[in-house]
VMD Tcl script that draws the C-alpha trace (Angstrom):
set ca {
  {14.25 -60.99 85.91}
  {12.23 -63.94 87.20}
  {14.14 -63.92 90.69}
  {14.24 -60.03 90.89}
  {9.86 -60.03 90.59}
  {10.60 -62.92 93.49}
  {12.43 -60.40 95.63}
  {10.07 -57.78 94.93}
  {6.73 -60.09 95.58}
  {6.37 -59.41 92.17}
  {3.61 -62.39 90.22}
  {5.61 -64.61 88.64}
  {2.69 -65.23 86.35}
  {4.25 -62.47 84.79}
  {5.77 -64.85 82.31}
  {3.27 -66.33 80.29}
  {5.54 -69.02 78.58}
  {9.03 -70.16 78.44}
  {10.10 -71.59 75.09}
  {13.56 -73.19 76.09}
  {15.62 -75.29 73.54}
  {15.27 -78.57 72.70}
  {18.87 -79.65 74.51}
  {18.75 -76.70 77.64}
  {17.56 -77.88 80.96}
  {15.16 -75.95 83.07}
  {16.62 -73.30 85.11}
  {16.97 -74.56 88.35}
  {15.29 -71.35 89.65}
  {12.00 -72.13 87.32}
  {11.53 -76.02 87.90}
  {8.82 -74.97 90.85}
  {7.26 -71.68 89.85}
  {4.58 -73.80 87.60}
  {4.96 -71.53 84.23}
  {4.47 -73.26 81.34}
  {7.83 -74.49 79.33}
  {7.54 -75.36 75.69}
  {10.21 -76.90 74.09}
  {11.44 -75.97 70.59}
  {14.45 -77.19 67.75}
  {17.05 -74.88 67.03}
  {15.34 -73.99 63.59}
  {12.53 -72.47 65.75}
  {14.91 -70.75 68.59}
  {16.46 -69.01 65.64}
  {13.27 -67.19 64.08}
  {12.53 -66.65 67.69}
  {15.29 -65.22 68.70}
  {16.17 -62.65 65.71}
  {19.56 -63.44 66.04}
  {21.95 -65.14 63.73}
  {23.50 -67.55 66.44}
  {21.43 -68.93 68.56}
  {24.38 -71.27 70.89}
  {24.12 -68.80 74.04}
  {20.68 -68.74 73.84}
  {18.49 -71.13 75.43}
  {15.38 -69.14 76.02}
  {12.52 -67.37 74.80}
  {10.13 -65.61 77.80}
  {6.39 -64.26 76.50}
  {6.69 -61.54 79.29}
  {3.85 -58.93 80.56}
  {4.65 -55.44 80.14}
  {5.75 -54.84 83.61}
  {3.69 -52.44 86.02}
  {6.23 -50.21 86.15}
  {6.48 -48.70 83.17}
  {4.13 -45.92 82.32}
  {2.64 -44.60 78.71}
  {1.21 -41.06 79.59}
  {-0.23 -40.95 76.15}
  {-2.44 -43.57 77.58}
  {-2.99 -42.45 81.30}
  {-2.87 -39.02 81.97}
  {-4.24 -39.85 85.38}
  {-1.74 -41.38 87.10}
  {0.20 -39.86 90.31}
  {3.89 -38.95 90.35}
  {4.03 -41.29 93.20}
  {2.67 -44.13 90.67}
  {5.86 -43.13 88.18}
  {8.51 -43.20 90.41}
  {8.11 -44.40 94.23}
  {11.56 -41.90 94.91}
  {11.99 -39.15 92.24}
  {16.23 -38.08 93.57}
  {18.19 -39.35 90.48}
  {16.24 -39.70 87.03}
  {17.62 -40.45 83.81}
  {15.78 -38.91 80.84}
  {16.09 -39.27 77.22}
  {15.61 -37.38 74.68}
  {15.39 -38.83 70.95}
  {17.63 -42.19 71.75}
  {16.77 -44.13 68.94}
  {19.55 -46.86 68.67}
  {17.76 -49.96 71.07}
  {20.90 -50.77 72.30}
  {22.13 -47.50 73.16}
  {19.26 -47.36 74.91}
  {19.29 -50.86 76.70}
  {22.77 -50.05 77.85}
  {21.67 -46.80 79.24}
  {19.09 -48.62 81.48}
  {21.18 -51.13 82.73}
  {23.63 -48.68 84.01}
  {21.14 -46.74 85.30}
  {20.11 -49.99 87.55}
  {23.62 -50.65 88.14}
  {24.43 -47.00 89.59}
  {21.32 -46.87 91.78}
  {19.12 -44.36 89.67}
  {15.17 -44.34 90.64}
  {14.04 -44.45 86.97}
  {14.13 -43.11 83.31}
  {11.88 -40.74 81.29}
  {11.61 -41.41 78.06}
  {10.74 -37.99 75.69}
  {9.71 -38.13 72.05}
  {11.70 -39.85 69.51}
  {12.87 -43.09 71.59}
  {12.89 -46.49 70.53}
  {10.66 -48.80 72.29}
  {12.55 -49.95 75.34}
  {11.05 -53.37 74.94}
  {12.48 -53.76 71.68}
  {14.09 -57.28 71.52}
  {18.27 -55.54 71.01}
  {16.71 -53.18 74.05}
  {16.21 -55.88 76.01}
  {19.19 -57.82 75.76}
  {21.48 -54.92 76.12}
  {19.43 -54.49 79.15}
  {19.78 -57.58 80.65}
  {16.50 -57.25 82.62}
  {17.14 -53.75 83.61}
  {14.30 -52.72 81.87}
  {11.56 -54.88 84.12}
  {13.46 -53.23 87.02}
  {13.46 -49.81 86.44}
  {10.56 -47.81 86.54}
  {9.93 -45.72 83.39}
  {7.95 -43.23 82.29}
  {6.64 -42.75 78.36}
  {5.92 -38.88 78.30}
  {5.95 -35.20 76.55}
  {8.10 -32.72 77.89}
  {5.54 -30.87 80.02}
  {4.83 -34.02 81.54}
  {8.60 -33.86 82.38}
  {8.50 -30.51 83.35}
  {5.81 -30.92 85.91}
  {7.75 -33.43 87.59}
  {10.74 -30.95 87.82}
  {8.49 -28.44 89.11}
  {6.66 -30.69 91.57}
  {9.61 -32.11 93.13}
  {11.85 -29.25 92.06}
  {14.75 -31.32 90.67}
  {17.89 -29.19 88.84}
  {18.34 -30.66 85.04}
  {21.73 -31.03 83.55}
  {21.98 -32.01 79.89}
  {25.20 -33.98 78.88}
  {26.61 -31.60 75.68}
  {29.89 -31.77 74.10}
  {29.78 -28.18 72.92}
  {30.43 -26.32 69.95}
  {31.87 -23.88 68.22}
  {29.42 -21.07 70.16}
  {31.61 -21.89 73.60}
  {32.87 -24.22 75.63}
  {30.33 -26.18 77.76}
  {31.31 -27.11 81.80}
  {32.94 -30.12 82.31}
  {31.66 -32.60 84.71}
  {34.08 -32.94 87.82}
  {34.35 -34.73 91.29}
  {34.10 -31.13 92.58}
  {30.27 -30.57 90.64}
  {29.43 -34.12 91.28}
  {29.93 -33.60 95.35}
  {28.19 -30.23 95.32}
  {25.05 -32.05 94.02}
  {24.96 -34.89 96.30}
  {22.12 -33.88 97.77}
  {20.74 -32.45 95.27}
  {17.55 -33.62 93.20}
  {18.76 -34.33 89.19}
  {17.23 -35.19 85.83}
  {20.18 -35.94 84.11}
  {19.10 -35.38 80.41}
  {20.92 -37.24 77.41}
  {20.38 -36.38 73.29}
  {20.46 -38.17 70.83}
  {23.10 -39.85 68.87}
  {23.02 -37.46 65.75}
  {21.88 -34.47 66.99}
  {21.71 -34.25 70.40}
  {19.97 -32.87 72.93}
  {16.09 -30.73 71.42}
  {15.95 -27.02 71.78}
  {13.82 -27.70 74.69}
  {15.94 -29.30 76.91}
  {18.85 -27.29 75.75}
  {16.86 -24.24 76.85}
  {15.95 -26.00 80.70}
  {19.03 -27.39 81.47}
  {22.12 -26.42 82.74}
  {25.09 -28.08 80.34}
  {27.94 -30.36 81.57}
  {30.51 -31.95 79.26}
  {32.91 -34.84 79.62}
  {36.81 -33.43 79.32}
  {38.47 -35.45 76.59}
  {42.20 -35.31 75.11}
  {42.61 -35.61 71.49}
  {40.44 -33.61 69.03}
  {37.28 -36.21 68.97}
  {34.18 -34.15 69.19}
  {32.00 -36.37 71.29}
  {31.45 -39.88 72.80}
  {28.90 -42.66 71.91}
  {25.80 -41.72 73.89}
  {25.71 -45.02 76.39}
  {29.67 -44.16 76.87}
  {29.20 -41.06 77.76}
  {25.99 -41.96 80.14}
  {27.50 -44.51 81.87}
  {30.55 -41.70 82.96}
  {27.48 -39.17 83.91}
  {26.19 -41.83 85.47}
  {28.78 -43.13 87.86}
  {30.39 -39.82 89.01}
  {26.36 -38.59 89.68}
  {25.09 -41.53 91.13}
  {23.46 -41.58 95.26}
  {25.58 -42.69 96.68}
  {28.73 -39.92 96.75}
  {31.26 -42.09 98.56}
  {31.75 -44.36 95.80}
  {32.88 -41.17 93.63}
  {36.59 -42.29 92.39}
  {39.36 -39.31 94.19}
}
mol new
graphics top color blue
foreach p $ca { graphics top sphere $p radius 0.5 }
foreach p [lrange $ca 0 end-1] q [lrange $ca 1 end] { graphics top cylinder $p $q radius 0.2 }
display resetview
C-alpha cells in the first residue's frame, strides 16, 4: 500500500502510525519515510489485530481513509470525473455483506484491470478489518464509490455504459451464459458488471436494468460463492481482450 501511494505521488503521511511487533524489523521500504513506529508485545498485537494468531502478522497501520473513495451520502457535489478518473469497466455491488467476499472482490477487480467499484445499499464497510486483509491493499487502490442506485444510474446514463448482472437463474428460465463469444463482442464496450448478494441476490432494481449472464456449470449446484463467481466475470470481461483464455 505504502509503495503503491509512492508510485502514485500519493502522501505517505497517509499512515499515521505503524505499530510493528516487538521482534519484527522495520520494513526496509519504511526505515526512511519518517512515520512514526511504535513497538508493541504480542499480548497487544493480538487485541490489535482481531485475530486469533498473530505469527504472520507483524503490523498494525492507523491509515487515512484514502481520497479515493467516495460517500455520496456525504457529498452530493462531487464530479463523475472525481469518482472514477476512467469510467470503461466498473464493478458494482449490490447487498455484499460478507467483508471478505467483498475484499476478495476488490482485489480481483485490481488484479484484472477494472477502473473502480460502486458500492449500493446493504454492503459491508469495505474498510472493515476481514475487508481489508482479503484485500490486500486493493481497497486504497481502487477508487470506490458509496452511493444509491440513481446515483448509479446517472453514471450509466452519463457515460452510457451497458449493465450485466451475474444471475444463476431459476425456475422462471434459463439465464445467458457468459462466453468468450459475449465477452469479445463487448470489448469495447462500456460495462457495470453488477453482482447480488450472497442470499438473495441481485435487488429488483438491478434485476430490472440489467441484462443477465450466468456462469455454465455441470452437476446440479445452483450457484457459486459470490467472489468465485466474480473473479470468473471478472477475468473473461476484463480490458484487456487478448488475455481472454481460447
Amino acid at each position: 500500500m505504502f509503495n503503491f501511494q509512492e508510485s502514485k505521488d500519493e502522501k505517505a503521511s497517509r499512515i499515521d502510525c505503524l505499530l510493528l511487533h516487538e521482534n519484527a524489523e522495520v520494513p526496509e521500504d519504511l526505515v526512511e519515510s519518517g512515520i512514526r513506529i511504535v513497538r508493541v508485545s504480542s499480548v497487544v498485537m493480538k487485541k490489535l489485530c482481531g485475530v486469533q494468531s498473530t505469527e504472520s502478522i507483524d503490523a498494525v497501520s492507523l491509515v487515512k481513509i484514502p481520497s479515493t473513495f467516495h460517500n455520496l451520502d456525504d457529498d452530493h457535489h462531487q464530479g463523475f470525473s472525481k469518482w472514477f478518473p476512467s469510467a470503461f469497466r466498473i464493478l458494482v455491488l449490490d447487498g455484499i455483506q460478507d467483508p471478505g467476499n467483498l475484499g476478495t472482490l476488490l482485489r480481483s477487480a485490481v488484479a484484472f484491470g477494472w477502473d473502480g467499484a460502486f458500492l449500493l445499499p446493504g454492503c459491508c464497510d469495505p474498510f472493515n478489518e476481514k475487508a481489508l486483509r482479503a484485500s490486500r491493499g486493493a481497497s486504497f487502490q481502487l477508487p470506490m464509490v458509496s452511493g444509491q442506485w440513481s446515483d448509479l444510474q446517472s453514471l450509466v446514463d452519463r457515460f452510457k455504459m451497458k449493465i450485466l448482472a451475474g444471475d444463476p437463474g431459476s425456475k422462471e428460465g434459463p439465464v445467458p451464459c457468459l462466453t468468450n463469444e459475449l465477452a469479445c463482442s463487448l470489448m469495447d464496450t462500456k460495462l457495470c458488471l453488477v453482482l447480488g448478494s450472497e442470499g438473495s441476490g441481485i435487488s429488483e432494481k438491478a434485476r430490472e436494468a440489467s441484462e443477465l449472464v450466468s456462469i455454465r456449470m455441470g452437476g446440479e449446484f445452483e450457484s457459486l460463492n459470490v467472489s468465485v463467481a466474480g473473479g470468473i466475470f471478472l477475468f473473461m470481461l476484463q480490458p484487456q481482450k487478448k488475455e481472454l483464455v481460447k
